[in-house]
N, CA, C and O of each residue as an XYZ file, in Angstrom:
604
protein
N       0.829     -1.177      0.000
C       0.000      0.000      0.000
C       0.876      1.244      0.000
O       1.926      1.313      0.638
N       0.433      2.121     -0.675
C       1.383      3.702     -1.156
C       1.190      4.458      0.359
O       0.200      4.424      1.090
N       2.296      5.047      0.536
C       2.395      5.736      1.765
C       3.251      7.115      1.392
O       4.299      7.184      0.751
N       2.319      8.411      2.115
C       2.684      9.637      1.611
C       2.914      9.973      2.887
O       2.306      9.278      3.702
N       4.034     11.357      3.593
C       4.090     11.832      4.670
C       4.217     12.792      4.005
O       4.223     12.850      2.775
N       4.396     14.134      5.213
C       4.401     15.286      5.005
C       5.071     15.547      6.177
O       4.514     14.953      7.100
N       6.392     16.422      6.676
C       6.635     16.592      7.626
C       7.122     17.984      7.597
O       6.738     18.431      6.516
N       7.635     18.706      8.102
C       8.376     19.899      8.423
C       9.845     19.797      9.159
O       9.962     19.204     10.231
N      10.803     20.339      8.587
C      12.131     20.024      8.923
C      12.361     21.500      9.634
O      13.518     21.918      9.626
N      11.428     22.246     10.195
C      11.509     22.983     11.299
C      11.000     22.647     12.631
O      11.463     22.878     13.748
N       9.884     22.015     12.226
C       9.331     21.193     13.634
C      10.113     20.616     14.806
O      10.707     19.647     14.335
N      10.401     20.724     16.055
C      10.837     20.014     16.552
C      10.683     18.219     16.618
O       9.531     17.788     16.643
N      11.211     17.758     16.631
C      11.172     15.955     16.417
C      10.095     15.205     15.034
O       9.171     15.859     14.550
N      10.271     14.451     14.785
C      10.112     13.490     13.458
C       8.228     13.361     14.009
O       7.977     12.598     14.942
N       7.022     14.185     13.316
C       6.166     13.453     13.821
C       5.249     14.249     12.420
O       4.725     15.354     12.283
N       5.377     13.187     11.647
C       4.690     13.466      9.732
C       3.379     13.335      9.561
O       2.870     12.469     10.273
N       2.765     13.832      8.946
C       1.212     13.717      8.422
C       1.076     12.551      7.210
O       1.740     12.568      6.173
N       0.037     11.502      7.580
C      -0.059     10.823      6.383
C      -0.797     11.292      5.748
O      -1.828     11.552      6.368
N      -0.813     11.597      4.609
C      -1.868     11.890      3.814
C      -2.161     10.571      2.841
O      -1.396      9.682      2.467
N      -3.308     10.755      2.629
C      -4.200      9.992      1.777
C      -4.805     10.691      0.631
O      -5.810     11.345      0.908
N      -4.282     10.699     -1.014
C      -4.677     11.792     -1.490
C      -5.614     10.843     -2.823
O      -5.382      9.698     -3.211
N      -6.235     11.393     -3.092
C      -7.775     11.624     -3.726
C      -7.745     11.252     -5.089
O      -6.644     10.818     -5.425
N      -8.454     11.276     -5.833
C      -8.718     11.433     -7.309
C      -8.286     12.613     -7.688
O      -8.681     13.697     -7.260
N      -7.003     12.310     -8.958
C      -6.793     13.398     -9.154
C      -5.355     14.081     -9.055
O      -4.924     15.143     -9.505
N      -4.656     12.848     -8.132
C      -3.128     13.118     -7.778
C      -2.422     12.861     -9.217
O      -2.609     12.030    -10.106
N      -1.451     14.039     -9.035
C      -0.784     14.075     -9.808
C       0.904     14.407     -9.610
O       1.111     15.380     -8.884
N       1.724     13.952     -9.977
C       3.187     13.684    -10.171
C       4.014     13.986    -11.289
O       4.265     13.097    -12.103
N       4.602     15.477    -11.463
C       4.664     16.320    -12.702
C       6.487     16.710    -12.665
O       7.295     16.546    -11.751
N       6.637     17.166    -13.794
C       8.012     18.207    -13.575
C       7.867     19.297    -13.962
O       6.889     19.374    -14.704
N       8.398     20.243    -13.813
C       8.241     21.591    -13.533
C       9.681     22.311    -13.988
O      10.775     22.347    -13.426
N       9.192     22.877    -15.274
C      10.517     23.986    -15.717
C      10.560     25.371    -15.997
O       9.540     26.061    -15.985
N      11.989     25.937    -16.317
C      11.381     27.264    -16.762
C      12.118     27.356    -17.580
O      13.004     26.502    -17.555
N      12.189     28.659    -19.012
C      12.320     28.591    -20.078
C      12.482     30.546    -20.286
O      11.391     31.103    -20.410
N      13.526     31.328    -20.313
C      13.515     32.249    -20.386
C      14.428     32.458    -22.012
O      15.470     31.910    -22.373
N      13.472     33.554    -22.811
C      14.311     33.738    -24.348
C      14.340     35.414    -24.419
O      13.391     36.036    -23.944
N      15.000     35.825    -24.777
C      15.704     37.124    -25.047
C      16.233     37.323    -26.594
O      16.566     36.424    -27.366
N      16.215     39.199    -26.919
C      17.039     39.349    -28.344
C      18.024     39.987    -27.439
O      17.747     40.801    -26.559
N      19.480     39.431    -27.812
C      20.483     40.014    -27.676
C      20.969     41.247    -28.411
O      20.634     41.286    -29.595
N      21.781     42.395    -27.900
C      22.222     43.671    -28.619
C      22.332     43.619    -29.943
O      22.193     44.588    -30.690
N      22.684     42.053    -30.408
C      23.372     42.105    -31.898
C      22.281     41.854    -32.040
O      21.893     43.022    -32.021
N      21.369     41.278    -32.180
C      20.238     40.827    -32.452
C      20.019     39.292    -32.349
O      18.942     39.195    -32.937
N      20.187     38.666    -32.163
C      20.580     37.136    -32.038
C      19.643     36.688    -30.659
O      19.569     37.504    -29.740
N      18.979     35.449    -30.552
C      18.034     34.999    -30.022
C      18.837     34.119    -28.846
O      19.592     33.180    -29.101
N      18.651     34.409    -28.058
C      19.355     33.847    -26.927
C      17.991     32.882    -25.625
O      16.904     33.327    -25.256
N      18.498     31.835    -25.333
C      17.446     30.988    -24.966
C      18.057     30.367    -23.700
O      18.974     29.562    -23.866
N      17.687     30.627    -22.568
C      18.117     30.312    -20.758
C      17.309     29.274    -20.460
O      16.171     29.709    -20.286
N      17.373     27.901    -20.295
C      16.918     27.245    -19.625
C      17.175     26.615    -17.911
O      18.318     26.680    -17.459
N      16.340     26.178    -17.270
C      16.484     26.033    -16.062
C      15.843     24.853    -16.139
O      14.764     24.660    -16.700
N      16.899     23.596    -15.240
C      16.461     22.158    -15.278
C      15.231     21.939    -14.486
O      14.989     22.643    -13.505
N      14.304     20.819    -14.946
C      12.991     20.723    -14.214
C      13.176     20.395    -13.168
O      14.279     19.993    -12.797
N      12.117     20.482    -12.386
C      12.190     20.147    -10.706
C      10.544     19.379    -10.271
O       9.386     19.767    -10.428
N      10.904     18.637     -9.912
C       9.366     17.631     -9.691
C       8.337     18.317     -8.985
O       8.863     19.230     -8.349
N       7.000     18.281     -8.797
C       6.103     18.819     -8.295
C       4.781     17.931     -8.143
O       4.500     17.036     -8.939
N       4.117     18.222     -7.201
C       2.721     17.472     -7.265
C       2.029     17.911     -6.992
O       2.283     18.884     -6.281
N       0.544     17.611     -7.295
C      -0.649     18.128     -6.735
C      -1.674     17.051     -5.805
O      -2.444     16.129     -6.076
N      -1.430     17.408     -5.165
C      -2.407     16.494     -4.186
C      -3.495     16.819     -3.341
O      -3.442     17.549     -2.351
N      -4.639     16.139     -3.863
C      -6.069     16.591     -3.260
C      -5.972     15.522     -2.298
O      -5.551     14.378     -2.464
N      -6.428     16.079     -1.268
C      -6.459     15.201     -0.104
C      -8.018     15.766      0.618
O      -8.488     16.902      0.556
N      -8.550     14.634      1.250
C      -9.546     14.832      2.082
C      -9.623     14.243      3.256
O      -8.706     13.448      3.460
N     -10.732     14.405      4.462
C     -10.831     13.490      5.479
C      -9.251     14.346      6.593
O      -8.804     13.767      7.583
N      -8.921     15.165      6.299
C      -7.772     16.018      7.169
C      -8.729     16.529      8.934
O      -9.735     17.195      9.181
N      -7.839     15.861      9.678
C      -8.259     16.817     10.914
C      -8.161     18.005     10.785
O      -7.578     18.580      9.866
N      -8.715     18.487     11.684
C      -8.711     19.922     12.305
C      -7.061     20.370     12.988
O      -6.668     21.536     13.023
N      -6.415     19.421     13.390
C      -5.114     19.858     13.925
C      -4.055     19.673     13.219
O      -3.020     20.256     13.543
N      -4.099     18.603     11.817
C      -3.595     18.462     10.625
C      -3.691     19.483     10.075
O      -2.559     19.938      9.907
N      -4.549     20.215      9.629
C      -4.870     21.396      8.422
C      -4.430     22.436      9.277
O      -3.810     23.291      8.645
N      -4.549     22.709     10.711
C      -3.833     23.825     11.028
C      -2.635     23.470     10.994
O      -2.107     24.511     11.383
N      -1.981     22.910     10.852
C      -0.193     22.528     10.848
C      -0.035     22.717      9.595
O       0.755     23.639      9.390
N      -0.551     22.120      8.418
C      -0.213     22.162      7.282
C      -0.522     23.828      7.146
O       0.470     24.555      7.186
N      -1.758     24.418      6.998
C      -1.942     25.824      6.851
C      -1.204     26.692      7.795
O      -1.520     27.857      8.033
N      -0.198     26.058      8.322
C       0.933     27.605      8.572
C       1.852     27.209      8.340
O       2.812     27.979      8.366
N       2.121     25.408      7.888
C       3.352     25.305      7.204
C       3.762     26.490      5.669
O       4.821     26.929      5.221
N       2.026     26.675      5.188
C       1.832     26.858      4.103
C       2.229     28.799      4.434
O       3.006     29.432      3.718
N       1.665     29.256      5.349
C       1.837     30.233      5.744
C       3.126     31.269      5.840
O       3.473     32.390      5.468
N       3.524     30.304      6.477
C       5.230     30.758      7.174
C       6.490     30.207      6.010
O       7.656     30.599      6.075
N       6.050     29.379      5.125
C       7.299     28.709      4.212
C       7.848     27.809      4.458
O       8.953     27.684      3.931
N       7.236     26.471      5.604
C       8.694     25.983      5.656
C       8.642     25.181      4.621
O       7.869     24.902      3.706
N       9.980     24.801      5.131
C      10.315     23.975      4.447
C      10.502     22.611      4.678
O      11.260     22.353      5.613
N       9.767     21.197      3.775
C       9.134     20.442      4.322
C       9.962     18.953      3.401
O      10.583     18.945      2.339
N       9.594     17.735      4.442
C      10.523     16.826      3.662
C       8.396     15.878      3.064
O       7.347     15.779      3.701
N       8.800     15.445      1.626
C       7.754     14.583      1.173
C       8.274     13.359      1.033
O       9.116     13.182      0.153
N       7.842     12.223      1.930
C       8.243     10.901      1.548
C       7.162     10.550      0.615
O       6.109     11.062      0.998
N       7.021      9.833     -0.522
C       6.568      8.696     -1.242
C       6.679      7.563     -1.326
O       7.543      7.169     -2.109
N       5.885      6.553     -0.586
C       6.998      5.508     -0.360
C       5.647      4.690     -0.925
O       4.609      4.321     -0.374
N       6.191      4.581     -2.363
C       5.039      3.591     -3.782
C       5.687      2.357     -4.039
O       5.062      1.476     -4.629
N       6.940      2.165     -3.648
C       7.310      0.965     -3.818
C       8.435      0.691     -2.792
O       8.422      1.132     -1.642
N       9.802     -0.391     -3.536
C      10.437     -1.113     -2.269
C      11.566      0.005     -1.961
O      12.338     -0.159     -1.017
N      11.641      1.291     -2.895
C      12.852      1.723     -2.314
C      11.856      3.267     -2.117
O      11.391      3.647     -3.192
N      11.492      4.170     -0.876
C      10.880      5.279     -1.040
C      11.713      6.484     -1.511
O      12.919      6.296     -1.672
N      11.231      7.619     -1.732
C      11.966      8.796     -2.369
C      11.190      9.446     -1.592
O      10.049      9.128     -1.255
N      12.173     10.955     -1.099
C      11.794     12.076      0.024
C      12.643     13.077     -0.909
O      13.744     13.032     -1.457
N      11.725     13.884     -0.831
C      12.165     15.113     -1.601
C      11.943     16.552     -0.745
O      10.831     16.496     -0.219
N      12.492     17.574     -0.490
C      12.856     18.949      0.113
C      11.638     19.680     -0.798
O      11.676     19.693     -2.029
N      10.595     20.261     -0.037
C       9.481     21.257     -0.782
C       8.895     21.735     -0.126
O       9.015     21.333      1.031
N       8.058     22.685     -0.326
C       7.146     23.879     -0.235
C       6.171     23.851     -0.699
O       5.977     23.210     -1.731
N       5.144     24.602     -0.033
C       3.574     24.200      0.127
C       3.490     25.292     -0.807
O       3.934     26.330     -0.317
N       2.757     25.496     -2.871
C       3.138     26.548     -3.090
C       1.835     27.104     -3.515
O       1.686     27.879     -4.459
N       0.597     26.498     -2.492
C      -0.657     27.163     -3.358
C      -0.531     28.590     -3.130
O       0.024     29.071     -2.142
N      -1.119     29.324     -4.171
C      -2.029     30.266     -3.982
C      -2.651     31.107     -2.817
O      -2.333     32.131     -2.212
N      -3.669     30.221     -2.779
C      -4.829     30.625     -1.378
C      -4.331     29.590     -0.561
O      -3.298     28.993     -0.864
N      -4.991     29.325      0.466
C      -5.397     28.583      1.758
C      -5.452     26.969      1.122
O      -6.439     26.811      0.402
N      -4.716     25.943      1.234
C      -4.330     24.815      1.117
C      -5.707     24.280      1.388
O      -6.478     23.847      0.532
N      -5.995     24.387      3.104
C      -7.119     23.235      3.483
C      -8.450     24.233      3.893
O      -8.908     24.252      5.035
N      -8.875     24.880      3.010
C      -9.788     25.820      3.975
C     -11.509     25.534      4.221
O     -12.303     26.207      4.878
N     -11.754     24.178      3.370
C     -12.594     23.977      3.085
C     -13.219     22.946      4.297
O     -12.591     22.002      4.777
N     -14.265     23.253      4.584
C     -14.745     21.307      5.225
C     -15.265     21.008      4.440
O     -15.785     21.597      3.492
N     -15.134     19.209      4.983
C     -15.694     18.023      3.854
C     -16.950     18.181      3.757
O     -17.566     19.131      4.239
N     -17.304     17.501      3.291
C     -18.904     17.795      2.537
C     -19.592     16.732      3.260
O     -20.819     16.821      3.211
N     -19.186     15.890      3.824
C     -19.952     15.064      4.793
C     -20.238     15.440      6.265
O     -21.332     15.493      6.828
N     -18.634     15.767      6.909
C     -18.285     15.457      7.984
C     -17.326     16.721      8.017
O     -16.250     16.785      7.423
N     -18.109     18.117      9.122
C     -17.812     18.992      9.194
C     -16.489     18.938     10.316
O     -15.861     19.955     10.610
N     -16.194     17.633     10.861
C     -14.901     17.820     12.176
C     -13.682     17.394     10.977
O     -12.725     16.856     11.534
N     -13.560     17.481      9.899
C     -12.788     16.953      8.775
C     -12.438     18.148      7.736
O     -13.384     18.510      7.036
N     -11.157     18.828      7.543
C     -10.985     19.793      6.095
C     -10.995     18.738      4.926
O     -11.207     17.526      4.969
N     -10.697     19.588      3.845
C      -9.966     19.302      2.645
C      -9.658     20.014      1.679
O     -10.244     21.091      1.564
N      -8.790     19.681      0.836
C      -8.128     21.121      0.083
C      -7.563     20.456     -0.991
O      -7.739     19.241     -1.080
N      -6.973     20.993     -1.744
C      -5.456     20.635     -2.722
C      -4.062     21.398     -2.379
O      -3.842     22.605     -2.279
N      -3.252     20.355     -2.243
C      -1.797     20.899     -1.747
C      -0.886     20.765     -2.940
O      -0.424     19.656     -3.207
N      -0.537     22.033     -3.825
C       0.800     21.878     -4.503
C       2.097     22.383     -4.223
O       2.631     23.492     -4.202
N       2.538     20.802     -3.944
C       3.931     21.067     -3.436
C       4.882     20.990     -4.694
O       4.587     20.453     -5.762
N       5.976     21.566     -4.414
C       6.872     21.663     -5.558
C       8.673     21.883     -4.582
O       8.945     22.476     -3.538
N       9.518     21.101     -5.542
C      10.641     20.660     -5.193
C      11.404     21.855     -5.089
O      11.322     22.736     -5.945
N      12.509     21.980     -3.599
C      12.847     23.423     -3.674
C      14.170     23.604     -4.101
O      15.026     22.920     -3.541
N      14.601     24.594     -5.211
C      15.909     24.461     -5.122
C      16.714     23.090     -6.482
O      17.852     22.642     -6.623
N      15.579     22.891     -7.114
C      16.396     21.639     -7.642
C      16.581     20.719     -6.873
O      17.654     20.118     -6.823
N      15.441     20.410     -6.044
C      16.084     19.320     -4.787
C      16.321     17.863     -5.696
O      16.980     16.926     -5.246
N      15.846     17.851     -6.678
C      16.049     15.866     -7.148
C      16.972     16.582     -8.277
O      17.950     15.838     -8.198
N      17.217     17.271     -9.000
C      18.216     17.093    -10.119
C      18.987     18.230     -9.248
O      18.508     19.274     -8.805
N      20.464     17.682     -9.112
C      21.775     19.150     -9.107
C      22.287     19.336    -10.546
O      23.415     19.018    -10.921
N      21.382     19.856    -11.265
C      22.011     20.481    -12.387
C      21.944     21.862    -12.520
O      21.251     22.326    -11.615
N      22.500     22.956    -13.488
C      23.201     23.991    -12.769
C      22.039     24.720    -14.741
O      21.715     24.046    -15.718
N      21.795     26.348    -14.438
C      21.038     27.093    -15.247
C      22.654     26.669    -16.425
O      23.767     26.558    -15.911
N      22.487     26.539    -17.578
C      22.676     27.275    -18.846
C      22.756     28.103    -19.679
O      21.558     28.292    -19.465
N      23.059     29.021    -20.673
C      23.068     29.476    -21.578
C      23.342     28.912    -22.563
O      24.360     28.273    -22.296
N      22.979     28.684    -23.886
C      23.511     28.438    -24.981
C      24.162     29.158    -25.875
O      24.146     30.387    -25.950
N      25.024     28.048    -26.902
C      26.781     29.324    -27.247
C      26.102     30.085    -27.826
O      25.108     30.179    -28.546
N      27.387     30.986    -27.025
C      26.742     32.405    -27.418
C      27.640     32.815    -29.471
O      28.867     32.722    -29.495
N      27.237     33.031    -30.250
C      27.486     33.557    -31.460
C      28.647     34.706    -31.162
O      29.742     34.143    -31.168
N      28.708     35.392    -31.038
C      30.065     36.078    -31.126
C      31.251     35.800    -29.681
O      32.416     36.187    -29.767
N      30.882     35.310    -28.813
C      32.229     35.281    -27.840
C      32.243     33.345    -27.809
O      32.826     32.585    -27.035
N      31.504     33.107    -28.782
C      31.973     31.060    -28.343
C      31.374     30.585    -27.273
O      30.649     31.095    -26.419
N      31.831     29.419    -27.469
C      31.117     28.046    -26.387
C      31.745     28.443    -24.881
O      32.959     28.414    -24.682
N      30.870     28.780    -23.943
C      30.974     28.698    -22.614
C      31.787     27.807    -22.406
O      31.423     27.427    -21.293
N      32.494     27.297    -22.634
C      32.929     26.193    -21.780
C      34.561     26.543    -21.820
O      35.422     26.034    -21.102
N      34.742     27.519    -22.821
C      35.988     27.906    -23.424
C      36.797     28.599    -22.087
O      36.157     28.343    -21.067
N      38.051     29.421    -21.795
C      38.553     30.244    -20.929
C      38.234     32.264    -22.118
O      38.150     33.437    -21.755
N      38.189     31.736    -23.146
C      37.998     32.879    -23.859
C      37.403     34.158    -24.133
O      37.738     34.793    -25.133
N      35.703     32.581    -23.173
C      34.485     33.649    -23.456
C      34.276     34.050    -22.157
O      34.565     33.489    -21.100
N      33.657     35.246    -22.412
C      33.711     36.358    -20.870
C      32.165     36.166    -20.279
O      31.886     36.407    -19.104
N      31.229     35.710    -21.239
C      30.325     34.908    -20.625
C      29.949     33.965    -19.538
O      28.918     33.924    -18.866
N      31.232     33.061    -19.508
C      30.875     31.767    -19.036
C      32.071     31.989    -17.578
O      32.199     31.094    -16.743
């Protein structure tokens, strides 16, 4: 059976939220893509390596769960996500990055219960250490050179 935590690596001592998430979970990567005209005129294109992210609707949340999570969400911390879907789990470094209010809702059954959607997203490049780019630049050469004043 799939097992999700949620913890806070500001919290004092190891004590994680399981979540149980909903119809609808999703497990994405996440990039960015910046393009520019350079002085000469020449099209210059910055990429930044993806970084994993998810969306997770969760329901059935206590009342003392959703306030923990909603000031995790509040304050920034910064939080460890275990996934543990199979025999080896993966924990990744992230941030709670909705919008509005994560859990602000009650359930539709059972008003002692929130529920919300939490998108968390990886901080920092936490699963890939790969480093921003430029591509060669047309008049000073390949970055990689000692030549170019670019790189």
């Amino acid at each position: 059976m799939a097992q999700f935590l949620l913890d806070s690596l500001t919290d004092s001592g190891y004590n994680p939220i399981e979540l149980h998430p909903g119809q609808g979970f999703v497990d994405r990567e996440l990039g960015r893509r910046s393009q520019h005209t350079a002085l000469e005129g020449n099209q210059q294109v910055s990429y930044w390596p993806t970084r994993p992210a998810w969306t997770v609707p969760i329901a059935w949340v206590s009342s003392e769960n959703a306030l923990r999570i909603n000031d995790w969400w509040k304050t920034g911390d910064e939080l460890s996500w275990t996934l543990n879907t199979s025999a080896t789990p993966s924990t990744a470094l992230v941030i709670i990055a909705n919008a509005g209010l994560p859990l602000g809702r009650y359930h539709t059954t059972n008003r002692d219960f929130l529920q919300g959607v939490l998108m968390l997203e990886a901080k920092n490049n936490a699963a890939k250490q790969e480093e921003v780019f430029v591509l060669d630049d047309d008049i000073y050469g390949l970055l990689d050179q000692d030549y170019n004043a670019l790189g």
